[in-house]
C-alpha positions in Angstrom: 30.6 103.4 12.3 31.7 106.6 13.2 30.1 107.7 16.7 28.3 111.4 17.4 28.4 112.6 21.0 24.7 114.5 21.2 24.2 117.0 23.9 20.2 117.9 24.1 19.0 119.0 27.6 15.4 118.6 25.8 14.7 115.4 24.7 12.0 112.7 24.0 10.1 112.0 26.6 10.1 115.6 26.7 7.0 117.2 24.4 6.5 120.3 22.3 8.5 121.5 19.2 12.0 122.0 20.8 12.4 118.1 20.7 11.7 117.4 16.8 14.4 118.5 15.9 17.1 117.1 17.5 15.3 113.5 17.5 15.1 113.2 13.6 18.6 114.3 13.0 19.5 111.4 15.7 17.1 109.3 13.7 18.6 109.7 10.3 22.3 110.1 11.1 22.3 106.0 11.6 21.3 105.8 7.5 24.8 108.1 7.2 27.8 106.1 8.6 27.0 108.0 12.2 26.0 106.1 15.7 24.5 109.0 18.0 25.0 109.0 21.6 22.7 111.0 23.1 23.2 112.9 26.7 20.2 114.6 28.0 18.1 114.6 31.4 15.8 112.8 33.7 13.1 115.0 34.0 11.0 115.0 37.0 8.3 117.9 35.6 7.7 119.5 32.6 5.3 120.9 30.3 4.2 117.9 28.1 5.2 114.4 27.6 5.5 112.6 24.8 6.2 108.8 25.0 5.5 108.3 21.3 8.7 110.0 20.8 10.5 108.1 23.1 9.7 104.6 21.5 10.3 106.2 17.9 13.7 107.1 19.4 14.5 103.6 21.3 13.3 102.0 17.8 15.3 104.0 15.4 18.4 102.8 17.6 19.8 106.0 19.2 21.0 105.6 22.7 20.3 107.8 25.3 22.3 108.2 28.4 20.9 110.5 31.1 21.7 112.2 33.9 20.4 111.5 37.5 21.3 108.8 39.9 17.9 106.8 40.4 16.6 104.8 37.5 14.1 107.1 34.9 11.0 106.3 35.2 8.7 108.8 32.0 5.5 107.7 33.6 6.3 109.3 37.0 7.0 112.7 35.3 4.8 115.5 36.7 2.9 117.2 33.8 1.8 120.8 34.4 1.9 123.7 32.9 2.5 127.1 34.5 0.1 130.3 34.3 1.8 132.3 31.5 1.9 135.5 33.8 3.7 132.9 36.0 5.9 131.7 33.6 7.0 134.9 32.4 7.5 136.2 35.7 9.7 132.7 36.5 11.7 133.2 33.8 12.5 136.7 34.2 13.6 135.6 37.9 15.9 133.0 36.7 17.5 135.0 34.0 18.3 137.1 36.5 20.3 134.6 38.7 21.7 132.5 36.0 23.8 132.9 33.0 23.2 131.8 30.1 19.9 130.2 31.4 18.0 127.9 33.9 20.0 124.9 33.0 23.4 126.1 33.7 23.3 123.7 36.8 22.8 120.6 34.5 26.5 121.4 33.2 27.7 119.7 36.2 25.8 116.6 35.8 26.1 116.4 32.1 29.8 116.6 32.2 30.2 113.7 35.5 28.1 111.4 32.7 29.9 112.1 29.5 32.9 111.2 31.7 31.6 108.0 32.8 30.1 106.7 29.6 33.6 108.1 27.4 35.1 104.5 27.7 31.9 102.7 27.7 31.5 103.8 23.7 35.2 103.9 23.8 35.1 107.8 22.8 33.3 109.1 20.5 34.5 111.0 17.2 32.6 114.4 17.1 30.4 116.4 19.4 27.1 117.9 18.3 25.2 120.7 20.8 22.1 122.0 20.4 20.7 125.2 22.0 18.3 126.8 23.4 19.5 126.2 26.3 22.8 127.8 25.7 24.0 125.6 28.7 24.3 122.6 25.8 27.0 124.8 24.2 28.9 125.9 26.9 28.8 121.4 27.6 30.2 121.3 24.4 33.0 123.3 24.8 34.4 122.0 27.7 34.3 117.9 25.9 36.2 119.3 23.0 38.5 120.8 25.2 38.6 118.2 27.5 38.6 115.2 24.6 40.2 117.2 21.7 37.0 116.4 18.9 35.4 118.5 17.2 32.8 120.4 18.3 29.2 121.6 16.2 27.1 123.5 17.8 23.3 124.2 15.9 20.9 127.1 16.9 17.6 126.2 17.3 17.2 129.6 17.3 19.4 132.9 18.0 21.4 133.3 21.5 21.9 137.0 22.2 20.1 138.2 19.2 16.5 136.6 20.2 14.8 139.3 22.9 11.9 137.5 22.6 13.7 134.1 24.3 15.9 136.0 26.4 15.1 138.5 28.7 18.7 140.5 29.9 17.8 142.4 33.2 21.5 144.7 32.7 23.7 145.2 30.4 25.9 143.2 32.4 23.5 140.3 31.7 23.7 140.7 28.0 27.6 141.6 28.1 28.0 138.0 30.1 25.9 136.2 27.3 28.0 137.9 24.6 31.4 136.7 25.9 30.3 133.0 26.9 28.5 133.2 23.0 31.9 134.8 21.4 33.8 132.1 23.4 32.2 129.2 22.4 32.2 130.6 18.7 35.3 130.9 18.7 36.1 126.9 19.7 33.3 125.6 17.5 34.4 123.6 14.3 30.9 124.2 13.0 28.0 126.4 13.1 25.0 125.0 12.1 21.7 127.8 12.2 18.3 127.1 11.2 17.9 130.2 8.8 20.1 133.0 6.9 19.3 135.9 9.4 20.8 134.3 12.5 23.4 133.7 10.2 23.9 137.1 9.6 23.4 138.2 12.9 26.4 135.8 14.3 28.8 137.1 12.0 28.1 140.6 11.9 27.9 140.8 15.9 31.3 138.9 16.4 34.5 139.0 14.9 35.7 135.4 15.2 33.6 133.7 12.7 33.9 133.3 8.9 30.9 133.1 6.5 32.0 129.5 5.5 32.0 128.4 9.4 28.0 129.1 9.6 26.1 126.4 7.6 22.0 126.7 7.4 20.4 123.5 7.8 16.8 124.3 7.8 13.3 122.9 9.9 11.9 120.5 8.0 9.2 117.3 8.1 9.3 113.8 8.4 7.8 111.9 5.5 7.7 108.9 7.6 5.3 110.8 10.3 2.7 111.5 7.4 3.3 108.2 6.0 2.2 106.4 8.9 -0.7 109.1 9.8 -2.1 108.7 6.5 -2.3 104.6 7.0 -4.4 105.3 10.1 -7.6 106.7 10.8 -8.0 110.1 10.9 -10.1 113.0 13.6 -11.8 113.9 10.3 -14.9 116.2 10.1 -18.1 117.2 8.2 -17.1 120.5 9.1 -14.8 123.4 7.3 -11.5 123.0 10.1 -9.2 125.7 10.7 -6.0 124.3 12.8 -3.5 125.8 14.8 -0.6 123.5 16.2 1.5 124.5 18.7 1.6 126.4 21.7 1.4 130.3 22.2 4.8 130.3 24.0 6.0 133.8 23.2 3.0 134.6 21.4 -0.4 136.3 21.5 -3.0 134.6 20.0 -5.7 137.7 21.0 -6.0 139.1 17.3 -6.4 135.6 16.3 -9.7 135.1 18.4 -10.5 138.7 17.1 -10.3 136.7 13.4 -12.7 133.8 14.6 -15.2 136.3 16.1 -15.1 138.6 12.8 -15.8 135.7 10.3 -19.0 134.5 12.7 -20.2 137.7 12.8 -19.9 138.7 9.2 -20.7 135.0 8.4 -23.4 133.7 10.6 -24.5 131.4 7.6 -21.5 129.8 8.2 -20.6 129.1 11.9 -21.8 126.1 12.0 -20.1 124.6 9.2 -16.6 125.7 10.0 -14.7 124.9 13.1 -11.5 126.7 14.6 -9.2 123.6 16.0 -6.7 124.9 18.3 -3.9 121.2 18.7 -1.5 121.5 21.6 -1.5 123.4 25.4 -3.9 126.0 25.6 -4.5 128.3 28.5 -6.6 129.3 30.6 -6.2 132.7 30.3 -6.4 132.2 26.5 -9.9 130.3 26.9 -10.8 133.7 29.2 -9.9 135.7 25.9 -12.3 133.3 24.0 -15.3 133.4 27.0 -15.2 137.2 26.6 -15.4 137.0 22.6 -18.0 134.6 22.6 -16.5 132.2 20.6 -15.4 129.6 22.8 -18.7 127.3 21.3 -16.6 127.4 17.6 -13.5 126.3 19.1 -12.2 122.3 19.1 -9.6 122.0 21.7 -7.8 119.1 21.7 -5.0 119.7 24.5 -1.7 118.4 24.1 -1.2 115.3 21.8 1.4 112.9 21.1 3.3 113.5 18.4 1.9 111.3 15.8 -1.5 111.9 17.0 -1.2 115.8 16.2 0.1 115.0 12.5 -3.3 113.4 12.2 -4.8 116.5 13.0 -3.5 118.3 10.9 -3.7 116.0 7.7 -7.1 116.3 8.9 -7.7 120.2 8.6 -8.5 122.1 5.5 -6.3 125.0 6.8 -3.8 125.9 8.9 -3.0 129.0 10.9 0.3 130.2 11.4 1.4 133.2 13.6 5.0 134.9 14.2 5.4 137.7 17.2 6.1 141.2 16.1 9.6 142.8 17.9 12.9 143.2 17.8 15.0 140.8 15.1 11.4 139.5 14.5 12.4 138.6 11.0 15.0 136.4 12.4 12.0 133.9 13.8 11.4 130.7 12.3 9.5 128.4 14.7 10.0 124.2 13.7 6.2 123.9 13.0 6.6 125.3 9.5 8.3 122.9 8.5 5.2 120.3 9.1 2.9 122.5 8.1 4.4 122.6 4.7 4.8 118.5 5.0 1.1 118.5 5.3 0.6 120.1 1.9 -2.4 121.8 3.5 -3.0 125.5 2.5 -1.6 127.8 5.1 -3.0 131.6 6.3 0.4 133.2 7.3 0.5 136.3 9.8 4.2 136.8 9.4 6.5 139.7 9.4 9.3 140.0 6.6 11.9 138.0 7.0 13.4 134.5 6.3 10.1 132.1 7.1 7.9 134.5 4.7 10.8 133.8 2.2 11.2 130.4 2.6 7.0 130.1 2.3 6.5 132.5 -0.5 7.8 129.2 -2.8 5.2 127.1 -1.1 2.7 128.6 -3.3 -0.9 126.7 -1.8 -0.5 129.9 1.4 -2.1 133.4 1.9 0.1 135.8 3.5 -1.4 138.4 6.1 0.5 141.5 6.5 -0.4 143.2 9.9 -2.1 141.5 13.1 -5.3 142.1 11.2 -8.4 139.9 12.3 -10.6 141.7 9.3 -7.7 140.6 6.9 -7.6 136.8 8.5 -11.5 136.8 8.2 -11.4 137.5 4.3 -8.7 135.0 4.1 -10.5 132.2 6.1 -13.9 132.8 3.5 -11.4 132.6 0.5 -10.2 129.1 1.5 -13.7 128.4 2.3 -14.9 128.9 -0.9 -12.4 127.4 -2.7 -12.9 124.6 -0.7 -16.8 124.3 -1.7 -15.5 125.2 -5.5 -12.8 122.5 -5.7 -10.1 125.2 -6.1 -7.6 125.3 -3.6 -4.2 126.0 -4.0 -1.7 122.7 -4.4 1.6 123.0 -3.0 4.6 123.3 -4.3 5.9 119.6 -4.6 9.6 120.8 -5.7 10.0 122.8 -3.0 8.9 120.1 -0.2 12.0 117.6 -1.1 14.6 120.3 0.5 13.0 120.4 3.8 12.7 116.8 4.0 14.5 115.7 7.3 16.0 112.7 5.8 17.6 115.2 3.4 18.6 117.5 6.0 20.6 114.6 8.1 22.3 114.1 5.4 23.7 117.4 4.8 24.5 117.8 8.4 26.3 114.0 8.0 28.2 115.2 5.3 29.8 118.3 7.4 30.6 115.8 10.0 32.5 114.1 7.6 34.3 116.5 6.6 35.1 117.5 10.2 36.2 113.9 10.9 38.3 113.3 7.5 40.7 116.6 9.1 40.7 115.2 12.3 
C-alpha cells in the first residue's frame, strides 16, 4: 500500500469544523490503495475537544504521530474559549509578529518529527498539506525538498485572498504572505481548493500556476455519520426547531437574533411552538445580544457537542440556518458545514451572498435563499417552512445532487490525483 505523509496542525482531538475535513479524507484514503500518516500536535488548550473524533480516527486505522516530548494525554487539554473582542484583538497581535500565522513556530517541531518517524514507515510516497494554517504548507515544502516526493497542498480556504481570516497590518505583511504563497505554489505538484473562486483567485493573482494544476475537491458529508445518528436515539422535539450549527467565528449572528425576535413578535401565536436551537460555542456577548432582544427564553443552547452528537441535532431539526459574512472576496466563502447541512436533507434558510456556495445550493432545491442581512425576510421565511411543515409540504432534496458531495466520493477523487502523482514519480 502506497503511504501519504499528512501534515494537519488541526486534528482530532481537536473540535470545530476545521478538523472534518482532513479526518474523513484520512478515513477513506485506506479504501483507495493509500496508508495516511498523519503529523499534527499535542495540544495543551484549545477551543473544543472532541474525543469522538479521535476514536473514529484510531478505529478507521490512520496513524497519528505528534509533536511534543511528554506522552499526549486529550483528557488534560484545557478547554476555553476566548472573549471574541479578545480573540480578535489576539489575533491581530499575532499577525503582526508572525508570518504566515500563529503556528509558524510548530514548523520546527513538525519537521524534527517527520525526520524521526521517515525510516520508521520507511518513507513515505507523497505529501499532502492542508491549510489554514499556511504554516502546514510552508512544512510541506521543505519534506519535498528535503525527501524529493511530491507535494499536494489543499485550501481549506483562500491564503492571501481571505481578509476575513487574515488580518495584514502593512503591506509588507501582505507582500511577505504573497511571496511565501507564490513560493510554495510554485513547488506544489498539486493544488487541491475547496471551490472555483479560490481557484480563480490563485491563478489570476500568480503567474506560476496552470489551470490544470488547481483541482476542486469540494466540502462534503459523511453518510456513515448520519447512518449511525439515525440508528440512535435522537434530541427530538414537540416543538417547530430552527438549528444553527457551528460557531460565529468571523461572523455576526446580530441580524439573526433580529429574525427570532421579528417572527415572535409578528407571531405570538406561535412562540411557543417553535424553538430557535443554536448547536456548538456560543458567547457570552452573543447571549448579551439575545438578553437585550428578549429572546433568550426561545433559544435551546446546547454548547459544544461531539461530533456525532451534533449530527443528531440536526437530523432532529425541521430547519436549518445558514449564514455567510458580507466583505471583501465574500463570494469566495464556503464554510465545511454545508456540506452536512445538505447530508441532512433538512430544508435550509440561506443568508448568502453571490458566489460559489449559493451556486453549489441553488441545485439542492429543499432551501430558501435570503438576499440581504434581512431579519423581516428570515421571519417570512421561517413561517413558510412552518406552514409547510403543519401542511405536509416541505421541500425534498435533491437526491442526485447529494452523491457528489459524498466524502467517500471525494477521497476517491483526491486518491486518484495521488495516483497519478505517484505513477510519474
Amino acid at each position: 500500500m502506497n503511504k501519504v505523509l499528512i501534515i494537519s496542525y488541526y486534528f482530532p482531538p481537536m473540535g470545530m469544523g476545521g478538523v472534518q475535513r482532513t479526518l474523513k479524507f484520512a478515513k477513506y484514503l485506506k479504501d483507495y490503495g493509500w496508508q495516511p500518516v498523519v503529523i499534527t500536535d499535542s495540544p495543551k488548550k484549545y477551543f473544543a475537544v472532541d474525543n469522538s473524533l479521535l476514536e473514529e480516527a484510531i478505529e478507521s486505522g490512520i496513524k497519528i504521530e505528534r509533536t511534543g516530548n511528554k506522552p499526549f494525554d486529550p483528557s488534560k487539554i484545557i478547554v476555553k474559549a476566548p472573549k471574541e473582542n479578545m480573540r480578535k484583538l489576539r489575533s491581530a497581535v499575532s499577525q503582526f509578529f508572525f508570518i504566515p500565522d500563529s503556528k509558524i513556530g510548530w514548523k520546527k517541531k513538525a519537521l524534527k518529527k517527520i525526520d524521526e518517524i521517515w525510516s520508521k514507515y520507511n518513507g513515505f510516497d507523497l505529501v499532502f498539506a492542508t491549510a489554514p494554517p499556511y504554516t502546514d504548507f510552508l512544512i510541506g515544502q521543505e519534506v519535498k525538498r528535503k525527501y524529493k516526493i511530491p507535494l499536494v497542498i489543499d485550501y481549506r480556504d483562500a491564503w492571501v485572498d481571505s481578509p476575513v481570516l487574515n488580518y495584514y497590518p502593512t503591506p509588507y505583511h501582505k507582500l511577505k504572505n504573497m511571496r511565501l504563497e507564490k513560493g510554495v505554489l510554485k513547488i506544489a505538484n498539486k493544488v487541491i481548493t475547496t471551490n472555483r473562486r479560490v481557484k480563480e483567485y490563485i491563478i489570476s493573482r500568480y503567474g506560476n500556476i496552470e489551470y490544470n494544476d488547481v483541482k476542486i475537491i469540494s466540502h462534503g458529508f459523511d453518510s456513515e455519520d448520519f447512518e449511525k445518528a439515525a440508528h440512535s436515539e435522537l434530541p427530538s422535539t414537540s416543538k417547530f426547531r430552527v438549528s444553527y450549527s457551528g460557531s460565529f467565528y468571523t461572523r455576526n449572528p446580530k441580524f439573526y437574533f433580529e429574525a427570532i425576535k421579528a417572527f415572535v413578535d409578528k407571531y405570538p401565536e406561535l412562540k411557543n411552538d417553535i424553538e430557535f436551537c443554536f448547536i456548538g460555542t456560543f458567547s457570552k456577548e452573543n447571549l448579551q445580544i439575545a438578553k437585550n432582544l428578549g429572546i433568550e427564553q426561545y433559544l435551546n443552547i446546547t454548547g459544544y457537542l461531539e461530533h456525532i452528537n451534533c449530527v443528531k441535532y440536526v437530523m432532529a431539526s425541521d430547519v436549518l440556518f445558514l449564514m455567510i459574512s458580507r466583505g471583501e472576496n465574500e463570494d469566495a466563502a464556503m464554510p465545511g458545514k454545508v456540506g452536512e447541512y445538505i447530508g441532512s436533507r433538512k430544508n435550509i434558510i440561506a443568508c448568502i451572498p453571490e458566489g460559489v456556495t449559493k451556486k453549489m445550493l441553488e441545485k439542492y432545491n429543499a432551501i430558501k435563499f435570503i438576499d440581504d442581512e434581512n431579519p423581516e425576510q428570515i421571519a417570512r421565511a421561517i413561517k413558510e417552512y412552518y406552514d409547510e411543515k403543519k401542511n405536509g409540504t416541505m421541500p425534498m432534496a435533491n437526491e442526485e445532487m447529494l452523491e457528489e458531495y459524498d466524502r467517500k466520493n471525494l477521497t476517491y477523487e483526491l486518491a486518484k490525483e495521488f495516483n497519478l502523482l505517484k505513477d510519474i514519480d
